[in-house]
N, C-alpha and C positions, 0 to 999 in steps of 0.2 A: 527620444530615439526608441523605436521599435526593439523587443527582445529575440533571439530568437530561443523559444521553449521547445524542449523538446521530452516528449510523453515516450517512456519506456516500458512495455507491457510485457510482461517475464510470465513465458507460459511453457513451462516443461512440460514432456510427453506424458511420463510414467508416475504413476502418484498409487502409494500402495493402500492407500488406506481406502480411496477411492478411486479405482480406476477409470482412466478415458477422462478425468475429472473435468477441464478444460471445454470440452467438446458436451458431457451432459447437458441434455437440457433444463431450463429455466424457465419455468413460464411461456414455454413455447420458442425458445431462444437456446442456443448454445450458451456454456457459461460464460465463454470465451466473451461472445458478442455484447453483450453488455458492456466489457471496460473499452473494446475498440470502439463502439459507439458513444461514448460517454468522453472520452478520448478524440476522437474526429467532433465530437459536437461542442468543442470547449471553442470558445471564443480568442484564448489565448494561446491555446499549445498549434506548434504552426509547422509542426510536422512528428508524425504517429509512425514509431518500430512498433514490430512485435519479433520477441527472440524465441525461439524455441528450437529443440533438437526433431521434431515432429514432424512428419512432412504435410500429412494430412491439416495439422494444426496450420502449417504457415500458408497453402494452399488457401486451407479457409480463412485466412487474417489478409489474403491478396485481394479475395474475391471481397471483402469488408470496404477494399480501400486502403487499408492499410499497409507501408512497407514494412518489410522481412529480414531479418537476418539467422542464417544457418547457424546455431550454436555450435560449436565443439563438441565434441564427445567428453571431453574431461571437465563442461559447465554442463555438464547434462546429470550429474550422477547424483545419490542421494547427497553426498556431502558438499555439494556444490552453494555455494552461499552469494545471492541475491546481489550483494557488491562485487564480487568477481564476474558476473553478470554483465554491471551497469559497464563497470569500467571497461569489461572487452567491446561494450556497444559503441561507448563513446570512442575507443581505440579504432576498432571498423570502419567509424565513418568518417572520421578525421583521415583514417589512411587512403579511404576510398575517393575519396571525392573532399578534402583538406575543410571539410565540417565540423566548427567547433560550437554546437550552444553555449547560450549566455545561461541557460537553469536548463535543468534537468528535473522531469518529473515521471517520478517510480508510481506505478499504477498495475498491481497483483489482481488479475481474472479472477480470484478468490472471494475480494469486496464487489459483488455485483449490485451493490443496492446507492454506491455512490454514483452521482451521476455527472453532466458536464458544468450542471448549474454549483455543484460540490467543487469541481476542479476550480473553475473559475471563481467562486468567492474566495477560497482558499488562498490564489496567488492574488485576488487584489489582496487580502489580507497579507501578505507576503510582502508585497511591492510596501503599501501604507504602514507596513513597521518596520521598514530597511531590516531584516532579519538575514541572515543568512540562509537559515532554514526553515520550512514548515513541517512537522510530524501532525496527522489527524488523529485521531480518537475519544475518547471522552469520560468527562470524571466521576471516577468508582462510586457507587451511593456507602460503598464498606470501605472505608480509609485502612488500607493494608498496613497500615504506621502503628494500628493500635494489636499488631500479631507479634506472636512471638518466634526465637526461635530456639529449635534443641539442639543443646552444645551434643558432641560425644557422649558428653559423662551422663546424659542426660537431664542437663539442668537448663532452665526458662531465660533467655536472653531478649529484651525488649531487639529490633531490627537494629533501629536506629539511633534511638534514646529512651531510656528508661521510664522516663515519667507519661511517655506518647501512651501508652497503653492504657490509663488512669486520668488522661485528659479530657475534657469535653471535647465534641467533633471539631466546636466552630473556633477551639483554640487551636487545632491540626494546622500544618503544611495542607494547600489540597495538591490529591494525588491525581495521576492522568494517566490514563492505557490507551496504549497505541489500537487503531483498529485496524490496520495496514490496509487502509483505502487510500492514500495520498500522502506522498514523502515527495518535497519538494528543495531541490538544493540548487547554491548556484553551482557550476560544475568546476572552475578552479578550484572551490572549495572540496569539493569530493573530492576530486583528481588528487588533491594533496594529503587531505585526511583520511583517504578510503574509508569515507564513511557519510553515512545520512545524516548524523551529528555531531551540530558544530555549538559554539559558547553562545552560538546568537540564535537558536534554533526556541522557536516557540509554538504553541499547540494552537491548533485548529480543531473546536469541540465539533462533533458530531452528534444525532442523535443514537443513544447504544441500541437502540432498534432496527436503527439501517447500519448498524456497524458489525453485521453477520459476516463471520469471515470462514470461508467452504474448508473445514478439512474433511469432512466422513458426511454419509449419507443425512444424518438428523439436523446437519447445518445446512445441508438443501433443502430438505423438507420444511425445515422454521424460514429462508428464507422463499420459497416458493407458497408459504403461508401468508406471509407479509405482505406480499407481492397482491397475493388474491383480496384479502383486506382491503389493501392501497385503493382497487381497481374498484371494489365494492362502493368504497367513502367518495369515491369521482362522481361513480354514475349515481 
């Protein structure tokens, strides 16, 4: 039985660190365009929003191919947090037209270097381990287990357990950071947990070199560097 997936692309207007951030261009691309083409090119996701309070933004996510929804003014602000987002998406279109996806897939115009061939391993890897959820990212070469931390009184506290700090690597827990290029849930599960994770949620490794994530100027510049490399190693 076919799923139906559906690619949710959270792209707010105003971002103070880097302005217009969205719309900057990419190697000759808006930032934007990257995740709605990477999004439209997946094999599996079978129908592509993009949310934004923007209008120029959602204009240009129409002309991609992609549909649109107006966000609120009260999901638009700095404190507005990414699952109050999902959930009003999934509320809009369930009310709109009584559409419920079977997964739901969070895709941040931020990760511009994953691409549709990323989404779609991802959710086979998803499907092939009955999971609930997928988180992407990839593992630390510095296991943060072996840090400390300072109490008030200013005294050394291992994180977790005391001996991690004084352990060899390959006796560690391994550790995983998220790259926020692909969160994949099935959507009862959100809808109930308001959240990307659930007990059955497992990592999808990336390479940490395409797992550039745009806040400020120098995280365009590294990846519009990688980008030029990539293109270099082709031709």
């Amino acid at each position: 039985m076919s799923k139906e997936i559906l690619g949710i692309i959270t792209a707010r207007a105003n971002s103070k660190r880097l302005p217009g951030k969205n719309l900057r261009l990419l190697y000759g691309k808006p930032l934007l365009q990257w995740t709605v083409d990477a999004s439209l090119g997946s094999h599996h996701i079978t129908r592509t929003v993009v949310t934004s309070d923007g209008e120029d933004i959602l204009k240009f996510s129409e002309s991609l191919g992609s549909e649109i929804i107006r966000r609120p003014d009260e999901l638009a602000t700095d404190t507005a947090g990414s699952l109050d987002v999902i959930r009003h998406t999934v509320d809009y279109l369930n009310q709109e037209n009584g559409y419920w996806p079977d997964i739901l897939v969070l895709l941040q115009p931020t990760s511009p270097l994953r691409t549709c061939e990323d989404i779609d391993s991802a959710l086979k890897f998803y499907f092939q381990a009955n999971a609930t959820a997928v988180i992407s990212g990839y593992e630390l070469e510095r296991n943060p287990l072996r840090e400390f931390l300072v109490s008030p009184e200013g005294k050394l506290k291992a994180i977790i357990d005391d001996s991690y700090p004084f352990a060899p690597r390959q006796h560690l827990p391994r550790t995983f950071h998220p790259n926020g290029a692909i969160y994949i849930i099935d959507t009862n599960s959100f809808m109930t947990l308001n959240s990307l994770l659930t007990d059955q949620t497992i990592p999808f490794f990336m390479d940490p070199e395409r797992s550039i994530d745009i806040d400020n100027i120098n995280d365009l510049m590294a990846a519009e560097d990688y980008l030029k490399n990539a293109l270099m190693h082709i031709s």
